[in-house]
C-alpha positions as MATLAB code, in Angstrom:
seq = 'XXXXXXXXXXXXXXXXXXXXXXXXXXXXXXXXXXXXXXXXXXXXXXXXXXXXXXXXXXXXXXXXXXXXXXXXXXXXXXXXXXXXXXXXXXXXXXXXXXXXXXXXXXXXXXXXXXXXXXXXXXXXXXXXXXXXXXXXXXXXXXXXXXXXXXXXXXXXXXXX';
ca = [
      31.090  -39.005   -2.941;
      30.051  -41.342   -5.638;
      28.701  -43.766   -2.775;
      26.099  -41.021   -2.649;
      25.347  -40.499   -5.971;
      24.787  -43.729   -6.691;
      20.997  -44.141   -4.644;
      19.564  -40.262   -6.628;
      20.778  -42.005   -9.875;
      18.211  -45.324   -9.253;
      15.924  -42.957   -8.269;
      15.894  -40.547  -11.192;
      16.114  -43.466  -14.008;
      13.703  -44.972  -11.916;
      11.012  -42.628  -12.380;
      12.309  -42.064  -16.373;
      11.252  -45.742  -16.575;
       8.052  -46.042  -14.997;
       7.347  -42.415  -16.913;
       8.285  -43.944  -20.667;
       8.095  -47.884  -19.725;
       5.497  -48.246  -17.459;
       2.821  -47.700  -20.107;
       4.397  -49.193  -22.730;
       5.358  -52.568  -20.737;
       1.695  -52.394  -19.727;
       0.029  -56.062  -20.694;
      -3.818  -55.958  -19.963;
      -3.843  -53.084  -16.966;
      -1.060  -54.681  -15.385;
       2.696  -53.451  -15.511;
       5.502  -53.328  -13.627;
       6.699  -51.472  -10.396;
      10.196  -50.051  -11.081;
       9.764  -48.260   -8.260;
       9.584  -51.624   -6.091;
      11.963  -53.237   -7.736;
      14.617  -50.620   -7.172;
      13.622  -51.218   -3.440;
      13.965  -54.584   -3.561;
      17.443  -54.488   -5.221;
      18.939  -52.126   -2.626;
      17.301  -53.562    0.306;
      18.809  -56.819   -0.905;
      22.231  -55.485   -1.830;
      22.680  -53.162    0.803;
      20.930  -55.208    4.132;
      18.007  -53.615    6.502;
      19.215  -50.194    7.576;
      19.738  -48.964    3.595;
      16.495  -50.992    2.481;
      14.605  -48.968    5.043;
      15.712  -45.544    4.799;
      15.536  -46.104    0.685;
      12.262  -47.273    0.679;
      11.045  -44.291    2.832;
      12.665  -42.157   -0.115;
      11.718  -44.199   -3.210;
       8.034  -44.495   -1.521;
       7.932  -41.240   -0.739;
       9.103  -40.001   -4.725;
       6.469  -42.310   -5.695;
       3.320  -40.900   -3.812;
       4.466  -37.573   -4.740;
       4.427  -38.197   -8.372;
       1.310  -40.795   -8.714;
      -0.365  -41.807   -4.988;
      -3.422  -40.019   -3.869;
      -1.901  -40.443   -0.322;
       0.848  -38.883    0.671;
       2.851  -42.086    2.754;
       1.055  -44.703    1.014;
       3.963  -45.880   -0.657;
       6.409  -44.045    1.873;
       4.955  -46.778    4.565;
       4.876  -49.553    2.465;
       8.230  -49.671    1.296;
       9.734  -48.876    4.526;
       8.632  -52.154    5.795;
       9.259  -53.938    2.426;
      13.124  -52.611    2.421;
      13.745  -54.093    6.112;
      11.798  -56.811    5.488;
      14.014  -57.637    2.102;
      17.333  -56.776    3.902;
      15.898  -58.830    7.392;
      15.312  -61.630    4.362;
      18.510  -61.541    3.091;
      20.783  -61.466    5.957;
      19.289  -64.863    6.527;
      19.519  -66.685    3.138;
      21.914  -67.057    0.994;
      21.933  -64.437   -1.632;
      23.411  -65.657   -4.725;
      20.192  -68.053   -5.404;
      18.506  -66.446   -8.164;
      15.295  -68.412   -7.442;
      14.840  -67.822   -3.732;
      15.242  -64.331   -4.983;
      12.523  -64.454   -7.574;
      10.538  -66.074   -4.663;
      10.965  -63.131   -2.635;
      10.611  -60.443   -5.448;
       7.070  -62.870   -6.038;
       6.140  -62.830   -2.245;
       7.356  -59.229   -1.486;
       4.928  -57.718   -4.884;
       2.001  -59.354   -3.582;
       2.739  -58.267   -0.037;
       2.591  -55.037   -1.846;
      -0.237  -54.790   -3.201;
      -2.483  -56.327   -0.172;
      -0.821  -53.400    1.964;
      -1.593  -50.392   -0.113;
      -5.078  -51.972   -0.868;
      -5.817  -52.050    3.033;
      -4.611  -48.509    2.990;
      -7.144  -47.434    0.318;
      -9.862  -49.363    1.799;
      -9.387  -48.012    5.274;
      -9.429  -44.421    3.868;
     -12.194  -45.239    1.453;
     -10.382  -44.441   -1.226;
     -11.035  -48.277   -3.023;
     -12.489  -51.271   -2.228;
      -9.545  -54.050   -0.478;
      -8.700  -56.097   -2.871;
     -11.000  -55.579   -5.359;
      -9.413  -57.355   -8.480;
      -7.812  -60.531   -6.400;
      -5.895  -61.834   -9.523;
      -4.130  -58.942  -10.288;
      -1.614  -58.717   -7.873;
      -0.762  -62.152   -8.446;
      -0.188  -61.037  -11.921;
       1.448  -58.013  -10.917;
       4.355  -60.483   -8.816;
       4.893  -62.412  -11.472;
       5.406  -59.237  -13.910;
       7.939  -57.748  -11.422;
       9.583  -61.343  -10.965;
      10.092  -61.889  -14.686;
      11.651  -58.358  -14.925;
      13.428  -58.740  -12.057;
      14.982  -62.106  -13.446;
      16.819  -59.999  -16.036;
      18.026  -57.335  -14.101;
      20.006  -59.659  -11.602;
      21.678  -61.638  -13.945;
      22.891  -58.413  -15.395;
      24.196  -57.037  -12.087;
      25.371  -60.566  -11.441;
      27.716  -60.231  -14.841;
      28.634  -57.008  -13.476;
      29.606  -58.356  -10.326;
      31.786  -61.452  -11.781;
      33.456  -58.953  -13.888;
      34.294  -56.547  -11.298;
      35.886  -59.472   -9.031;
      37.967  -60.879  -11.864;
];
């Protein structure tokens, strides 16, 4: 039971924090995904199968709330969740810097998807601000910095 309370939870404080944080972390147009970062976290805690069917769920909370697609995001973080837990079954995981590399890699990854989307619907032009998602990576790498060394301390405390 609490196993499957556990994903709704992310989800919900998720979406509180890009709601109240999201504009207020915002630093010249650019600010931070929680959305993909929750992704990336369970993908990478929980290997391929779990990063995949929670990416289809956080991607598909996120178009509802703020996509003009429906399955933008849904798509996009499918294959970001089994590409994080494909990733991760392959590394070792406890290297907070090949992790930051992949948080990096995976953002910009990102961003070039759902800007191929728009383009291909005409919704935007691909790519049109090249630096940003560069910007936007290294946003969601700094934050994500933080957030495993706190679930690290959680999980040295929880062995011991």
């Amino acid at each position: 039971m609490k196993k499957k309370v556990i994903f709704p939870l992310f989800l919900l404080l998720c979406i509180i924090a890009q709601l109240t944080f999201g504009e207020w972390m915002q630093f010249k147009g650019i600010k931070p995904d929680f959305f993909l970062i929750l992704v990336i976290f369970w993908a990478w805690d929980k290997r391929w199968k779990s990063g995949l069917i929670g990416g289809f769920l956080v991607g598909v909370t996120k178009d509802i709330l703020f996509s003009p697609l429906l399955g933008l995001n849904a798509f996009s973080f499918s294959l970001l969740g089994f590409l994080v837990g494909e990733i991760r079954e392959r590394i070792y995981g406890e290297n907070i810097f090949l992790f930051l590399i992949v948080v990096g890699l995976i953002s910009i990854l990102n961003e070039v998807i759902v800007s191929l989307w728009l383009f291909i619907f005409h919704i935007s032009s691909f790519l049109k601000e090249f630096p940003l998602p560069l910007f936007i990576s290294l946003y969601n790498s700094l934050l994500s910095f933080f957030i495993f060394l706190i679930l690290n301390k959680r999980k040295q405390r929880e062995f011991i």
